[in-house]
C-alpha positions as CSV (number, residue, x, y, z in Angstrom):
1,X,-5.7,-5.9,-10.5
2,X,-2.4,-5.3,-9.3
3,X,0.0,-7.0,-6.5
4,X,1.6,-5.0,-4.3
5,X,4.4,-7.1,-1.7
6,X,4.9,-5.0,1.7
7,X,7.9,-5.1,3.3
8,X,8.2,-4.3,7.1
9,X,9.7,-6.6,9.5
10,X,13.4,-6.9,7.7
11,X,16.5,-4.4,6.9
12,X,16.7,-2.9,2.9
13,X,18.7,-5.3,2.1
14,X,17.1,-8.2,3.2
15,X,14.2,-6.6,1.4
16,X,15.9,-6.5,-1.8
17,X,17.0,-10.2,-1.9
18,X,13.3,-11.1,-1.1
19,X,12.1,-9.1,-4.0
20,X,14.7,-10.7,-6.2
21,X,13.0,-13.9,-5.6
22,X,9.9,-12.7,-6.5
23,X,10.2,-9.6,-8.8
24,X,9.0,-10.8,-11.9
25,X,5.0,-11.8,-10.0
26,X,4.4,-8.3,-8.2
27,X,4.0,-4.7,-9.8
28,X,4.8,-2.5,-6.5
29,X,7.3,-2.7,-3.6
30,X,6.7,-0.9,-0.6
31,X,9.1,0.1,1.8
32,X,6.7,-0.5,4.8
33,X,6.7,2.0,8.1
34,X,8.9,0.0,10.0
35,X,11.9,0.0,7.5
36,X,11.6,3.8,7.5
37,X,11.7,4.4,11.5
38,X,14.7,2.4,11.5
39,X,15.9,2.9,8.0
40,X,14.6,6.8,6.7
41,X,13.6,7.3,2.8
42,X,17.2,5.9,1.9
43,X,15.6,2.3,2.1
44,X,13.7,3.7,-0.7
45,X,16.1,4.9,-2.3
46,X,18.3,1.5,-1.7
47,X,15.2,-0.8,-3.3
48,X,14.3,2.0,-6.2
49,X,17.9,2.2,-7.6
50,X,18.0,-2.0,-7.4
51,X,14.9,-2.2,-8.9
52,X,14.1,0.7,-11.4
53,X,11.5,-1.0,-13.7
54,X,9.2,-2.0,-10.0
55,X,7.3,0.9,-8.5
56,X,8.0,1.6,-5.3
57,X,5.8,2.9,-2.5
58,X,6.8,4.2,0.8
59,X,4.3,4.5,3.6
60,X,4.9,7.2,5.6
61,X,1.4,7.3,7.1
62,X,1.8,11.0,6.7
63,X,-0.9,12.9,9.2
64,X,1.0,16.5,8.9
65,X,2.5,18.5,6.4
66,X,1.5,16.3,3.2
67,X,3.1,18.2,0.7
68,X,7.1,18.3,2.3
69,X,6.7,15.1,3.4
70,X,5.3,14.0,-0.2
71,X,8.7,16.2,-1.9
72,X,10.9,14.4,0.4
73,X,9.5,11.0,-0.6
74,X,9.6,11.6,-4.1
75,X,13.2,12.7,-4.5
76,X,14.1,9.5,-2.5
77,X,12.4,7.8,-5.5
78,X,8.9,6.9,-4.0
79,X,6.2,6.4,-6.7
80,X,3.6,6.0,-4.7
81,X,3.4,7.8,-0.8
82,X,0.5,7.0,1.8
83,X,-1.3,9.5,3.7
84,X,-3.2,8.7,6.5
85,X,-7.4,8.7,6.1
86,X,-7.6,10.1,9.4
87,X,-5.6,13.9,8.7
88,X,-7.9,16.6,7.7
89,X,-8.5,17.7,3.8
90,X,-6.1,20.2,4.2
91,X,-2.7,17.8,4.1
92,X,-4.6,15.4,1.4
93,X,-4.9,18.5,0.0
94,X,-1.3,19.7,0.1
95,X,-0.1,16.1,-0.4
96,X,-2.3,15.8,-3.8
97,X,-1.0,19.3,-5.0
98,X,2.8,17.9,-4.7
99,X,1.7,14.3,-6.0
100,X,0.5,15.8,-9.1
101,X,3.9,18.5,-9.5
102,X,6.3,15.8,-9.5
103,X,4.3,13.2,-11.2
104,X,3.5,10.6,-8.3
105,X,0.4,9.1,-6.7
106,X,-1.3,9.2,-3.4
107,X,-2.6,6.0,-1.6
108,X,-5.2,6.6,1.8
109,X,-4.8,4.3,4.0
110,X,-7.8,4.1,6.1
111,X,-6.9,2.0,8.7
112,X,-8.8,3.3,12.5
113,X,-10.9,5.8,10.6
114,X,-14.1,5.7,12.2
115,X,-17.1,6.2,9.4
116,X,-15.7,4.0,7.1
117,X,-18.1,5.1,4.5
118,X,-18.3,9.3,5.0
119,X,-14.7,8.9,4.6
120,X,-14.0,7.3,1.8
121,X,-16.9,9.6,0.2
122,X,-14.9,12.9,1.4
123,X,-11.6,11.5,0.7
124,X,-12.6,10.4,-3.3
125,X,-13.9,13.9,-4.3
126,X,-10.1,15.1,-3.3
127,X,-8.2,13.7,-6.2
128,X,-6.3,10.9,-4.1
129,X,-5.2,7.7,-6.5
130,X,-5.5,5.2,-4.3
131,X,-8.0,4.0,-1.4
132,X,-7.0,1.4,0.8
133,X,-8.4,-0.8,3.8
134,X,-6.3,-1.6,5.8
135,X,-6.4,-4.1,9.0
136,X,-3.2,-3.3,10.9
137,X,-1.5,-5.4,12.9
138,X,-3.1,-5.0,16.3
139,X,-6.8,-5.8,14.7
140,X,-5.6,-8.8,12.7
141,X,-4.6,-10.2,16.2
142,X,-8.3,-9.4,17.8
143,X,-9.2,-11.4,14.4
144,X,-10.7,-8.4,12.2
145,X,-10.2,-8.6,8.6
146,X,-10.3,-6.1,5.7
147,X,-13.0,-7.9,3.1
148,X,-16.3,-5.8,4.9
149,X,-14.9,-2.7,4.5
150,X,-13.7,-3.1,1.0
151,X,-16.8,-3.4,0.2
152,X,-18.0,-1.0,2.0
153,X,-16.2,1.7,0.2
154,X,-16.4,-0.1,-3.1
155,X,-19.8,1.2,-3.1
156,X,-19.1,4.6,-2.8
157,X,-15.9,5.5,-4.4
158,X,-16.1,6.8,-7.9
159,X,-13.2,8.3,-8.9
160,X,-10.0,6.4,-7.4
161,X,-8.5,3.2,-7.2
162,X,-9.2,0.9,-4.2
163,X,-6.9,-1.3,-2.7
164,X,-6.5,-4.0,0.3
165,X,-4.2,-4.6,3.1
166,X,-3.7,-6.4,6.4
167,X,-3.1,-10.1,6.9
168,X,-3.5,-11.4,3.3
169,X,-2.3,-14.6,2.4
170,X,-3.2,-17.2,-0.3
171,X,-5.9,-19.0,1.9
172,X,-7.8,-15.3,2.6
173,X,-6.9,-13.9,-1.0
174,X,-10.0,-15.7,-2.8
175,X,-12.3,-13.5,-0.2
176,X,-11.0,-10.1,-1.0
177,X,-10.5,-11.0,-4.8
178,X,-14.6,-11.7,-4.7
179,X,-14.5,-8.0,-4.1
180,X,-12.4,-6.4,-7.0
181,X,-10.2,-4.0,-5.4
182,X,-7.8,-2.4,-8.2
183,X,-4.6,-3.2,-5.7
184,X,-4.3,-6.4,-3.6
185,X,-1.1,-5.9,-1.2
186,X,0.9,-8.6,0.7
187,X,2.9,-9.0,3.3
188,X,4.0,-12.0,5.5
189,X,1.8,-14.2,3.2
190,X,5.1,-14.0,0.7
191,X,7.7,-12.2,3.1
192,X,7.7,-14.9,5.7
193,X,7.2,-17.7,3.6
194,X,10.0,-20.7,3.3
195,X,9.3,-20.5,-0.7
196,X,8.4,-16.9,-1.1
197,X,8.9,-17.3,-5.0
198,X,6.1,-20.4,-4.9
199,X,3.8,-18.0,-2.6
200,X,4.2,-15.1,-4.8
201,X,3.7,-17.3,-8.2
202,X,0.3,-18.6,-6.6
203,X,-0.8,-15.4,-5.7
204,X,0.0,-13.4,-8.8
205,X,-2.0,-15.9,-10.8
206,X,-5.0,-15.6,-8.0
207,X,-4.6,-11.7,-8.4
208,X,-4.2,-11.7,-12.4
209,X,-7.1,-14.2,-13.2
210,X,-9.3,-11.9,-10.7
């Protein structure tokens, strides 16, 4: 089980002195969708070059033309590029086909995609790495939370990793742990915390002993 610290709600930089503080408890970075509206793939470039031996993922939520938008994240230095659940097969398709040329993976996000289930059927028999649940922002506020549906799609997916997103912290992490996903990412529960190194320490060993 891996850890995976999103970054959303700060500039590059800030990002990189929070993953200075806690580098040596997570495996992946990711430059999260907000840093790239404001910031475009340099942030990725910014956290890649000051971290080398991390991987870094960049979620671009991509719904169109999966394979540019794949070339253009991997030459920024993205390891790892999200593609949205909810596109058709044809840009997982196109996305997957670039992945594999320069040597990077895919994660799904599924967040909004109505049969949870179907979906994450379909989208497994296309060669994707990763499969995530994710509980944006706007359902963690209406109080949803991502442990059904990773289990859910734990049943059905055969092929790729599964991973789990969306309001995570150390008091929740237990719950989604009881479900074995292959990739546990968090966000504010490190980010915003007063003693981010603490919170990550705790949660690495939560994730690792899972």
């Amino acid at each position: 089980m891996e850890l995976q610290l999103a970054l959303d709600l700060v500039t590059a930089q800030e990002g990189i002195e929070i993953v200075r503080e806690v580098e040596p408890f997570i495996d992946i970075v990711e430059i999260g969708t907000p840093i790239v509206i404001n910031e475009g793939l340099n942030a990725v470039k910014v956290i890649k070059d000051a971290f080398p031996n991390l991987k870094v993922l960049a979620d671009l939520k991509i719904m169109d033309a999966g394979g540019y938008e794949i070339q253009k994240a991997a030459e920024a230095g993205a390891d790892i590029v999200t593609v949205l659940g909810a596109t058709n097969d044809l840009t997982i398709k196109g996305a997957v086909e670039e992945a594999k040329k320069q040597g990077k993976k895919i994660l799904i996000d599924m967040i909004n995609v109505p049969n949870l289930e179907q979906r994450a059927r379909e989208v497994d028999a296309l060669g994707v790495d990763y499969i995530c649940v994710h509980t944006g922002y706007d359902g963690q506020a209406a109080g949803h939370n991502p442990f059904e549906d990773l289990a859910t799609i734990k049943k059905v997916v055969k092929n790729a990793k599964t991973a789990v997103a969306g309001g995570l912290k150390l008091e929740t992490l237990p719950e989604a742990i009881k479900a074995q996903p292959d990739l546990v990412i968090v966000g504010g529960g490190i980010a915003s915390q007063s003693d981010k190194k603490g919170a990550a320490e705790k949660i690495a060993n939560l994730v690792k002993q899972g």
